[in-house]
Backbone as XML, in Angstrom:
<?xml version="1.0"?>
<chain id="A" units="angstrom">
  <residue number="1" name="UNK">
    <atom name="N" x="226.731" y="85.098" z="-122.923"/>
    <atom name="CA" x="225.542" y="85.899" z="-123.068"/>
    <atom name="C" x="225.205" y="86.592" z="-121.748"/>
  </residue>
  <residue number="2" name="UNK">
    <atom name="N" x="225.491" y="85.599" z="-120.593"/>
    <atom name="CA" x="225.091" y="86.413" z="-119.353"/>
    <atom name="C" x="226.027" y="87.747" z="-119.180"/>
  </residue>
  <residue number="3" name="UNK">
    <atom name="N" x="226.743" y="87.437" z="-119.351"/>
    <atom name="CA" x="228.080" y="88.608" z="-118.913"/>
    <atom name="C" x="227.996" y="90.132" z="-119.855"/>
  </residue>
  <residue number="4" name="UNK">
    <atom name="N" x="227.500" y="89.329" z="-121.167"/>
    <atom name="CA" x="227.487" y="90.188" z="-122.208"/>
    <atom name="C" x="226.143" y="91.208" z="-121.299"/>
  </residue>
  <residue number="5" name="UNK">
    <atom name="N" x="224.996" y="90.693" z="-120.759"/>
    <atom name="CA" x="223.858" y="91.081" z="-120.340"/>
    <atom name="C" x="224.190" y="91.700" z="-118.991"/>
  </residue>
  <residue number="6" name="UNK">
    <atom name="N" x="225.043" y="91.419" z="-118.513"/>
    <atom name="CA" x="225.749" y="92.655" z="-117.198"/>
    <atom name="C" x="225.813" y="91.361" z="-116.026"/>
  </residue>
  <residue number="7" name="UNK">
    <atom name="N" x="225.954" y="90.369" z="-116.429"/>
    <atom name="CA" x="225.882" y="89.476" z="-115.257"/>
    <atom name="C" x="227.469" y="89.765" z="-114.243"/>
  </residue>
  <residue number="8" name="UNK">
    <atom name="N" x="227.294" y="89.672" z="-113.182"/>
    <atom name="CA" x="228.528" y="89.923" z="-112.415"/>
    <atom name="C" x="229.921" y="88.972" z="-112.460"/>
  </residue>
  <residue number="9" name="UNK">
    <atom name="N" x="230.825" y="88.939" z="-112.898"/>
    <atom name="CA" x="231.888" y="87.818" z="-113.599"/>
    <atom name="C" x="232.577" y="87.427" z="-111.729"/>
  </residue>
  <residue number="10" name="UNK">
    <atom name="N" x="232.575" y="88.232" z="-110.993"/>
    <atom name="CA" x="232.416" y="87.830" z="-109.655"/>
    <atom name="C" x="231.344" y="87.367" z="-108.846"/>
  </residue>
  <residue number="11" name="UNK">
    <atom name="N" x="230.605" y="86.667" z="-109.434"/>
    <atom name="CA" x="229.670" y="86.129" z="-108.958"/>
    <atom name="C" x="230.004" y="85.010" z="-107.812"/>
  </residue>
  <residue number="12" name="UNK">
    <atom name="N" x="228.941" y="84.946" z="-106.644"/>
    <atom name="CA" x="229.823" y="83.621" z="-105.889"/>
    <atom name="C" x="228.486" y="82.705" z="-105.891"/>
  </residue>
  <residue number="13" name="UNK">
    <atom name="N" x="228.704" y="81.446" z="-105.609"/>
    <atom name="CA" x="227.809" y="80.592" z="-105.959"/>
    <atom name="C" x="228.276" y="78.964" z="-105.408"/>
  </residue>
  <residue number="14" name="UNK">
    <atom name="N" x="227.722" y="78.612" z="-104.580"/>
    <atom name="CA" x="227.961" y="77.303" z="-103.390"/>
    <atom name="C" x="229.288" y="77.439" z="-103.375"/>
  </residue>
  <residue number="15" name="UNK">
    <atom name="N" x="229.672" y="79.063" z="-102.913"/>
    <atom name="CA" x="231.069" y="79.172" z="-102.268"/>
    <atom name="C" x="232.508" y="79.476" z="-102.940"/>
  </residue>
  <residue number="16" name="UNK">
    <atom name="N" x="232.232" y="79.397" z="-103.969"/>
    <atom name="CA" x="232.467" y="79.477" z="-105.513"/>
    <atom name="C" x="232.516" y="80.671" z="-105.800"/>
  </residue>
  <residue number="17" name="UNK">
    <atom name="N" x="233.519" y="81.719" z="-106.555"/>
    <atom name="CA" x="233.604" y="82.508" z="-107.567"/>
    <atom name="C" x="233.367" y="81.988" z="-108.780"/>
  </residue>
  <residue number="18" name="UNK">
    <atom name="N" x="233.138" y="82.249" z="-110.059"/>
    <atom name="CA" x="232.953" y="82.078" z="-111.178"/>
    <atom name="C" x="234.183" y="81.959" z="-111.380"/>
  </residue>
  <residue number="19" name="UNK">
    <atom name="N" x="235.517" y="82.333" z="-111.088"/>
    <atom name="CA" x="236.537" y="82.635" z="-111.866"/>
    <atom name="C" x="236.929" y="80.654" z="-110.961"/>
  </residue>
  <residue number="20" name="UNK">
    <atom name="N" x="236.934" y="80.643" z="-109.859"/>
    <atom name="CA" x="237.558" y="79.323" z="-109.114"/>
    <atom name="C" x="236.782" y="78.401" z="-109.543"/>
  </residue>
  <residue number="21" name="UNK">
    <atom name="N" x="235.519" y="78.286" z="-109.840"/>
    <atom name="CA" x="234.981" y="77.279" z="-109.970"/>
    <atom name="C" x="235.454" y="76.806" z="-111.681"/>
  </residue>
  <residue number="22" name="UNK">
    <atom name="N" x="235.460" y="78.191" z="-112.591"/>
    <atom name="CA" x="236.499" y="77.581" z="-113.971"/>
    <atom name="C" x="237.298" y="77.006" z="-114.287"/>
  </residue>
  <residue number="23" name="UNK">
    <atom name="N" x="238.218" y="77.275" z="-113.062"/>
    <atom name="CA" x="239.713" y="76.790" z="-112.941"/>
    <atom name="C" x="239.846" y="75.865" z="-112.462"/>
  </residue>
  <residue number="24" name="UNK">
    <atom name="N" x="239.076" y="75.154" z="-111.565"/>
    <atom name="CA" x="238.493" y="73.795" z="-111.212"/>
    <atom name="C" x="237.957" y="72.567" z="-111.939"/>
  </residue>
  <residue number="25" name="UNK">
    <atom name="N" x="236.836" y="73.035" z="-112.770"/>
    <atom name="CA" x="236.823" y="72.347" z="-113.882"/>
    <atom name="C" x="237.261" y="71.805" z="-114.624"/>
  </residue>
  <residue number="26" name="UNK">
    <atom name="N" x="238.461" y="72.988" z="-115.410"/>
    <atom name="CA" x="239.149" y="73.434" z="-116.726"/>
    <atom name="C" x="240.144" y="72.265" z="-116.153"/>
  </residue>
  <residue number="27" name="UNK">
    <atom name="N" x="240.638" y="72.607" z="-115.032"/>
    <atom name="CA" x="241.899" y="71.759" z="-114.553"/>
    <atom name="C" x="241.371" y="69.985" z="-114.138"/>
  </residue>
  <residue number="28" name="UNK">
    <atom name="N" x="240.378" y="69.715" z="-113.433"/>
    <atom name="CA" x="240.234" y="68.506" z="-112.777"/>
    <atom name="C" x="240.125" y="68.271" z="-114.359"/>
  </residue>
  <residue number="29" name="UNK">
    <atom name="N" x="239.277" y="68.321" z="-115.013"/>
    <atom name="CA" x="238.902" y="67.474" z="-116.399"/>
    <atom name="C" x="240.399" y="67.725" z="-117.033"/>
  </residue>
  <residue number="30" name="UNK">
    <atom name="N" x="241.495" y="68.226" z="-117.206"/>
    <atom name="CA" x="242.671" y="67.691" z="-117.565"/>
    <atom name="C" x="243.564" y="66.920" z="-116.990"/>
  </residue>
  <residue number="31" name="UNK">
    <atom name="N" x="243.350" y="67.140" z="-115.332"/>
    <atom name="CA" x="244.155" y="65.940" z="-114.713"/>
    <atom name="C" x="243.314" y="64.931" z="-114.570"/>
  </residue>
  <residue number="32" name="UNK">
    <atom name="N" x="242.551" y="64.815" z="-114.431"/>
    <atom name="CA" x="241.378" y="63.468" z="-113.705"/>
    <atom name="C" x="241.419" y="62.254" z="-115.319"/>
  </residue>
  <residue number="33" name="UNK">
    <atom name="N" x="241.047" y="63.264" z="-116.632"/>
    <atom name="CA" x="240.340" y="62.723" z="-117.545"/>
    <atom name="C" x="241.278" y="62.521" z="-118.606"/>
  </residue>
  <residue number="34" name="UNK">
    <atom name="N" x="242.398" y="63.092" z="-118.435"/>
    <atom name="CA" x="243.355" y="63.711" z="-119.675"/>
    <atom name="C" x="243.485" y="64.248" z="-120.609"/>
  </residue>
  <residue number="35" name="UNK">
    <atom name="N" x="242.129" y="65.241" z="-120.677"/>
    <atom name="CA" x="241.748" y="66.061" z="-121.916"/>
    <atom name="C" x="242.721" y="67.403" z="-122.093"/>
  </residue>
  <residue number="36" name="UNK">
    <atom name="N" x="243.012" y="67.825" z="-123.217"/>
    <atom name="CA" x="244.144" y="68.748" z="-123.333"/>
    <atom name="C" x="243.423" y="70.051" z="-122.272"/>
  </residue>
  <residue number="37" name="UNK">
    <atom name="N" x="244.096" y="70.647" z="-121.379"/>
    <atom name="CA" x="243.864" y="71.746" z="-120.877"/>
    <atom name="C" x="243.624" y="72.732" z="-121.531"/>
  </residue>
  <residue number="38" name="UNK">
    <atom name="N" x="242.181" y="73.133" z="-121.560"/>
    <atom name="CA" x="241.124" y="74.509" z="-122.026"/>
    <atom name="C" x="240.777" y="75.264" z="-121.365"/>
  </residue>
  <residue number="39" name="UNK">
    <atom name="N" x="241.628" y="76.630" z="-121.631"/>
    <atom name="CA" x="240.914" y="77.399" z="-120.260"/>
    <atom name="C" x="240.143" y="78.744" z="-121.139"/>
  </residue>
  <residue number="40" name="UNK">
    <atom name="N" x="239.435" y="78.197" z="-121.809"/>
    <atom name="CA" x="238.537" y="78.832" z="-122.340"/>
    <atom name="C" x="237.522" y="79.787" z="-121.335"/>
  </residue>
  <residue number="41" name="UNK">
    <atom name="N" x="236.885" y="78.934" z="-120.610"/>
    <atom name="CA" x="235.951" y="80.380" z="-119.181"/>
    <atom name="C" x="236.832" y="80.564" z="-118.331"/>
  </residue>
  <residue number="42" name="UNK">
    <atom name="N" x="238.250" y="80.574" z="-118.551"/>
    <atom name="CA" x="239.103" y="81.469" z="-117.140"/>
    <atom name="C" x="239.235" y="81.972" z="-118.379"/>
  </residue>
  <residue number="43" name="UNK">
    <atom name="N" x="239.491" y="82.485" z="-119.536"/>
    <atom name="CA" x="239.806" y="83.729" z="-120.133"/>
    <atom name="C" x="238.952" y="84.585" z="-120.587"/>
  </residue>
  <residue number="44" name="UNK">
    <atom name="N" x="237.642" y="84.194" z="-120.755"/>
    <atom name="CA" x="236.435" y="85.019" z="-120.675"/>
    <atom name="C" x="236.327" y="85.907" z="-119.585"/>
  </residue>
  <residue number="45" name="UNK">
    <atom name="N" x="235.676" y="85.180" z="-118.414"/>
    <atom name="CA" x="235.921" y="85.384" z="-117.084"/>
    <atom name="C" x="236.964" y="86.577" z="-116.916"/>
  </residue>
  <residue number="46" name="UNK">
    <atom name="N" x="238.181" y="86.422" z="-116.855"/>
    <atom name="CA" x="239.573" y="87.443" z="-116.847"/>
    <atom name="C" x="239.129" y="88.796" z="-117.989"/>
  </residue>
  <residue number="47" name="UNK">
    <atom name="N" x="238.490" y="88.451" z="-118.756"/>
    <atom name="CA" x="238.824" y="89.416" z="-120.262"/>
    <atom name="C" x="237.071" y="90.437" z="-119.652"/>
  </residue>
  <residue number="48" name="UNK">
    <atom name="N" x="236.023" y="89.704" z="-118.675"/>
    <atom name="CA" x="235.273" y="90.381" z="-118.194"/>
    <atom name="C" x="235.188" y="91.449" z="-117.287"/>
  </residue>
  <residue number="49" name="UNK">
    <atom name="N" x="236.563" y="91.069" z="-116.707"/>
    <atom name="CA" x="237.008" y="91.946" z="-115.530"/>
    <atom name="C" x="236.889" y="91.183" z="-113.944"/>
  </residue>
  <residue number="50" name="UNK">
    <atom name="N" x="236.685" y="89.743" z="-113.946"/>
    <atom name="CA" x="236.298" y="89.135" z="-112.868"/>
    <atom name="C" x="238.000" y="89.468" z="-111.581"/>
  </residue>
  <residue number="51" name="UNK">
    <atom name="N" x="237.531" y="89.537" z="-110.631"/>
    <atom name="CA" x="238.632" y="90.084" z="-109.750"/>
    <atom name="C" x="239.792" y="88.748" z="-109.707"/>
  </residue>
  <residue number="52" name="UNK">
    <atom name="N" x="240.874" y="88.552" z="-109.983"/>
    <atom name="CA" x="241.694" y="87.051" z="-110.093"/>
    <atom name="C" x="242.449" y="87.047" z="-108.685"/>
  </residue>
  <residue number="53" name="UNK">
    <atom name="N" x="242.268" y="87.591" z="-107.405"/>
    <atom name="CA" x="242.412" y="87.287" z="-106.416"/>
    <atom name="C" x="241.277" y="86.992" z="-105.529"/>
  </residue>
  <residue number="54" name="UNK">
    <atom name="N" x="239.954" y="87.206" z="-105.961"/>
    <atom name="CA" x="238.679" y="86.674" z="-105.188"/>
    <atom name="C" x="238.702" y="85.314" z="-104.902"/>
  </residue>
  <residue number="55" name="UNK">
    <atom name="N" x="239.110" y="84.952" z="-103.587"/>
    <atom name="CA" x="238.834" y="83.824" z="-103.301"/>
    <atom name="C" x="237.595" y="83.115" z="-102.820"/>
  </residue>
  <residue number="56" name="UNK">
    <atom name="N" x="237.670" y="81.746" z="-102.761"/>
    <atom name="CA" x="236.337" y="80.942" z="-102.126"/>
    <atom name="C" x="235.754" y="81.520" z="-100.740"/>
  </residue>
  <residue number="57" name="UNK">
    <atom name="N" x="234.613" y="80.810" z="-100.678"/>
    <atom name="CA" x="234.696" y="81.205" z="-99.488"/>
    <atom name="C" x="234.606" y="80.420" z="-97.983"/>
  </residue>
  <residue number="58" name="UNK">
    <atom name="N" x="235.940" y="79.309" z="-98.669"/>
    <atom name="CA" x="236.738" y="79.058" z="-97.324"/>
    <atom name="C" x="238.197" y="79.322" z="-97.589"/>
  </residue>
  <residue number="59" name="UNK">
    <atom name="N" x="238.234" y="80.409" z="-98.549"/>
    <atom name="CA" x="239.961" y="81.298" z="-98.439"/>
    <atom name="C" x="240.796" y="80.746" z="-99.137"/>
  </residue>
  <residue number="60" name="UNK">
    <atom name="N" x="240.463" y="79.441" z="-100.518"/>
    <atom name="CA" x="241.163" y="79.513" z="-101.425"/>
    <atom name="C" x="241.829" y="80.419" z="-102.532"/>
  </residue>
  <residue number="61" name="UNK">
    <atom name="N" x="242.660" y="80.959" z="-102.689"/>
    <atom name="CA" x="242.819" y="81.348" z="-104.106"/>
    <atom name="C" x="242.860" y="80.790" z="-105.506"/>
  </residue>
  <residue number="62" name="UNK">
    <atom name="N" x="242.396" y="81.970" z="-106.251"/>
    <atom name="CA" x="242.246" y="80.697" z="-107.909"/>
    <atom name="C" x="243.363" y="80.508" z="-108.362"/>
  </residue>
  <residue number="63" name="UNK">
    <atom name="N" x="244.806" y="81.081" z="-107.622"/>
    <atom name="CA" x="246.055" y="80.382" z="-107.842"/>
    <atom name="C" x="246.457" y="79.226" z="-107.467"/>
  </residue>
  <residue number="64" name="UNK">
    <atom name="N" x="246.232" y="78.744" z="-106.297"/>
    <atom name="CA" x="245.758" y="77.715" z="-105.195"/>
    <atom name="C" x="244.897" y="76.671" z="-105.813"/>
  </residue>
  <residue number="65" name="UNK">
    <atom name="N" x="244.025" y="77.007" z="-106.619"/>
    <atom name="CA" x="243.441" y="75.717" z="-106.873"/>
    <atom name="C" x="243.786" y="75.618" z="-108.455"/>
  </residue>
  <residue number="66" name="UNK">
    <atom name="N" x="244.440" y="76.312" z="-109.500"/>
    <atom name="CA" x="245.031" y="76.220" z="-110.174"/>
    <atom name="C" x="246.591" y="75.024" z="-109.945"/>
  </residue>
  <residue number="67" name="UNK">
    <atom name="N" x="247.257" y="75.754" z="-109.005"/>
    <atom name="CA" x="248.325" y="74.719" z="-109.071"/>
    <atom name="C" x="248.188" y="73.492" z="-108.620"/>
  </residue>
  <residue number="68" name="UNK">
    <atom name="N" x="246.580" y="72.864" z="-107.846"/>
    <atom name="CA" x="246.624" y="71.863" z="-107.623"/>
    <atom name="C" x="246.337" y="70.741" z="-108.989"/>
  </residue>
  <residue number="69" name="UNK">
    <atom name="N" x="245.914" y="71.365" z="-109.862"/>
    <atom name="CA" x="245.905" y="70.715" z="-111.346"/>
    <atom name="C" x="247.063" y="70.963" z="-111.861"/>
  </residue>
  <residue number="70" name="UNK">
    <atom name="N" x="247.959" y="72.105" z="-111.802"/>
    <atom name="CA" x="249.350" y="71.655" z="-112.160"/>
    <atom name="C" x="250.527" y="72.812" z="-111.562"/>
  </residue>
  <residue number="71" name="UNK">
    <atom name="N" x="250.756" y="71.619" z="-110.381"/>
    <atom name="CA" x="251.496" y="71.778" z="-109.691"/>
    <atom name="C" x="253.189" y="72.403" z="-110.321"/>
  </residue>
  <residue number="72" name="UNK">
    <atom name="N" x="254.088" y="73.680" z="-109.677"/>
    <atom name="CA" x="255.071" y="74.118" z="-110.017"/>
    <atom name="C" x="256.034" y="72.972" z="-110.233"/>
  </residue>
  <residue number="73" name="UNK">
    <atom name="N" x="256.992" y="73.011" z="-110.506"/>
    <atom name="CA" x="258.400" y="72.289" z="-110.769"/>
    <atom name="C" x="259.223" y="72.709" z="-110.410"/>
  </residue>
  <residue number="74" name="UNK">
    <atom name="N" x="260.519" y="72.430" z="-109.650"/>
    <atom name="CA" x="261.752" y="72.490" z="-109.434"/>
    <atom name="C" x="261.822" y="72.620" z="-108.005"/>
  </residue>
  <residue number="75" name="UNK">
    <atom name="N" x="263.160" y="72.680" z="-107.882"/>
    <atom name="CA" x="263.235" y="72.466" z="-106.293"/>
    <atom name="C" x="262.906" y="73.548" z="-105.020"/>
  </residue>
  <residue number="76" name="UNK">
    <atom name="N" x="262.213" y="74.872" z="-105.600"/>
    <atom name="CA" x="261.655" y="75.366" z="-104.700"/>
    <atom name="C" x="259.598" y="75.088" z="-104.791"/>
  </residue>
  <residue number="77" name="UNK">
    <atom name="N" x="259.383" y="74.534" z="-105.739"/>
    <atom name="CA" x="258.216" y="73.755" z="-105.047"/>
    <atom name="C" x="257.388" y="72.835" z="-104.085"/>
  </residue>
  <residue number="78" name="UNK">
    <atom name="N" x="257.223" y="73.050" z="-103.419"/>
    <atom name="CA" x="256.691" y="71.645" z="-102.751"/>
    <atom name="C" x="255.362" y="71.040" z="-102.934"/>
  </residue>
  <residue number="79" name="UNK">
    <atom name="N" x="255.160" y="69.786" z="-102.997"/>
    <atom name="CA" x="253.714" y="69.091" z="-103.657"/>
    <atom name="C" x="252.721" y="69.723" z="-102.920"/>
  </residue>
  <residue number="80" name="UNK">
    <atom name="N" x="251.377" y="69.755" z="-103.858"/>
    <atom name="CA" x="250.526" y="69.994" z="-102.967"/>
    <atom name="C" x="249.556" y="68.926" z="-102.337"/>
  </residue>
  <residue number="81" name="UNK">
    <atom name="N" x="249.098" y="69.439" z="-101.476"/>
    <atom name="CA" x="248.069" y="68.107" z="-100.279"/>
    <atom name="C" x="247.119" y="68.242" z="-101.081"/>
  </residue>
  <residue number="82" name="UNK">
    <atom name="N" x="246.854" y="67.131" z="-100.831"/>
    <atom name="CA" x="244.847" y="66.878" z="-101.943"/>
    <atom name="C" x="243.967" y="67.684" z="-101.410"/>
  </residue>
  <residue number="83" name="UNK">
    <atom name="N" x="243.367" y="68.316" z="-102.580"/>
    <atom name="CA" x="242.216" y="68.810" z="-102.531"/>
    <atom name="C" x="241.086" y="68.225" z="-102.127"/>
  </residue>
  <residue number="84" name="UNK">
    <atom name="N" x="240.229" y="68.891" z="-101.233"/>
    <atom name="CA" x="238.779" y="67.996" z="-100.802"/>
    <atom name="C" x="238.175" y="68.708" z="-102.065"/>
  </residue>
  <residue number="85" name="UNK">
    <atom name="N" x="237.136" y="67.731" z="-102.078"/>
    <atom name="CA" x="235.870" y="68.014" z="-102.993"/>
    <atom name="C" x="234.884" y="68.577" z="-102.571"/>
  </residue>
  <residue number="86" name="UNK">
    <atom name="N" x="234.768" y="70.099" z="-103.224"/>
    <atom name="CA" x="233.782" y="70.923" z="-102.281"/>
    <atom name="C" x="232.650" y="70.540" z="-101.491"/>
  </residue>
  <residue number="87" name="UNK">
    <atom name="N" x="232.522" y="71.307" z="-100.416"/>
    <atom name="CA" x="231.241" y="70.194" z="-99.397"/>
    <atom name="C" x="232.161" y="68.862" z="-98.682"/>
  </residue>
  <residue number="88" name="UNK">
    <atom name="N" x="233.062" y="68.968" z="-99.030"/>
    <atom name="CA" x="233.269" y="67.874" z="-98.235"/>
    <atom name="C" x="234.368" y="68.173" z="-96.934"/>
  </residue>
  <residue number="89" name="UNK">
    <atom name="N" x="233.910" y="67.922" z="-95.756"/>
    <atom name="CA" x="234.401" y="68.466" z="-94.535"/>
    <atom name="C" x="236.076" y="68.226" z="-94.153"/>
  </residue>
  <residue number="90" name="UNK">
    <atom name="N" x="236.854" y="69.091" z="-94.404"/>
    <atom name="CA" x="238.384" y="69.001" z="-94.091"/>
    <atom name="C" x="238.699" y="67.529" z="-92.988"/>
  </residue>
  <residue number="91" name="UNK">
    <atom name="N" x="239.577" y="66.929" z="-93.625"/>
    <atom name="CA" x="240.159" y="65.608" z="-92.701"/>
    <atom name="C" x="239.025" y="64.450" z="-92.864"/>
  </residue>
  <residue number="92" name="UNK">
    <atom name="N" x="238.398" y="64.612" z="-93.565"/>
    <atom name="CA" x="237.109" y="63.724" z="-93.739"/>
    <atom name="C" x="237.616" y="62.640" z="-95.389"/>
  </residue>
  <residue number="93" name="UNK">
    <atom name="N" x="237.461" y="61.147" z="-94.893"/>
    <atom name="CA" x="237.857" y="60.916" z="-95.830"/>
    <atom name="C" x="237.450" y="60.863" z="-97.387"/>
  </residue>
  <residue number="94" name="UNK">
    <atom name="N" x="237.108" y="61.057" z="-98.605"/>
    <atom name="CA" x="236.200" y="61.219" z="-99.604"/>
    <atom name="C" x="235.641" y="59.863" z="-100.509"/>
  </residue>
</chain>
């Protein structure tokens, strides 16, 4: 409804794009919880026109925090390092 009402689909918000903070969600609640992966508001979001390289704003991309919920395969991947939990200060333990 907001979006429909002209709300900005790039919106940023405690650092947050709308589009990263979806993909965050969508993803932790399938790895954390094991619920089938829904990416129901990253395709809204996308189908609004939200920019899909706007990153956080400490310079994540929503590819970046996408693959930390599911990480590439094969041998030119390499794992990724854990994610902090936003607000929470780099090297700091959680």
């Amino acid at each position: 409804m907001l979006l429909d009402a002209g709300a900005d689909p790039d919106e940023v918000c405690f650092g947050h794009t709308l589009l990263t903070h979806a993909i965050d969600l969508e993803g932790q609640g399938h790895v954390q919880a094991g619920y089938p992966l829904d990416t129901a508001s990253t395709a809204i979001l996308l189908a609004y026109g939200t920019d899909p390289g706007l990153p956080t704003i400490d310079g994540e991309a929503p590819l970046q925090i996408a693959e930390y919920c599911h990480p590439r395969t094969g041998p030119a991947a390499a794992p990724a390092p854990p994610r902090p939990h936003p607000g929470q200060v780099p090297g700091e333990r959680a």
